[in-house]
C-alpha positions, 0 to 999 in steps of 0.5 A: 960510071959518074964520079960523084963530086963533092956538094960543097964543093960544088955549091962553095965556089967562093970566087963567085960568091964574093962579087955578090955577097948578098945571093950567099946562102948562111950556113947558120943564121946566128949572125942575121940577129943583127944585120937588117930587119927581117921581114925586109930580108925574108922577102927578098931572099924567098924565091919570086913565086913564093914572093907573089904568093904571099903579096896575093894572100896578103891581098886577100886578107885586105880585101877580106878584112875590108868585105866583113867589115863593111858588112857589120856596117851594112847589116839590116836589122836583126830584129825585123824578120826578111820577108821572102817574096811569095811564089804565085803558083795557082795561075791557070794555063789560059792566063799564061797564054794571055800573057805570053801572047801579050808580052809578044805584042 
């Protein structure tokens, strides 16, 4: 069977965590208050797809923002009712047939 080994001693490799103190995980984060600010250092320290993610959503509500409010600006009329275009179904078989013969002219 496996030994099972210690996690922190596993995840605790100081030597190598002190060349690049950044990459560091806190423990408890009472001593971030101060450092630097916070959405600069949640950025990089969220993983890069979780990173693009929140750059296309952010994106989106851009794009979206700009969408509703250029159409506030574009709205027609609310007090002239759309006409809706009438639909010509009364036309008979021998019309058609002109037609089609015309268009294939």
């Amino acid at each position: 069977a496996k030994e099972k080994k210690d996690p922190k001693s596993i995840k605790g490799n100081r030597e190598l965590l002190d060349v690049l103190p950044s990459k560091r995980r806190h423990e408890d984060d009472s001593d971030l208050s101060g450092e630097s600010s916070g959405d600069d250092q949640d950025e990089l320290d969220l993983p890069t797809h979780k990173r693009h993610k929140k750059m296309e959503k952010q994106a989106y509500n851009q794009w979206k923002s700009s969408v509703l409010s250029s159409n506030k600006q574009t709205k027609p009329d609310p007090t002239k009712p759309r006409k809706q275009a009438q639909l010509n179904f009364k036309k008979k078989p021998s019309e058609i047939a002109l037609e089609v013969s015309s268009v294939a002219n």
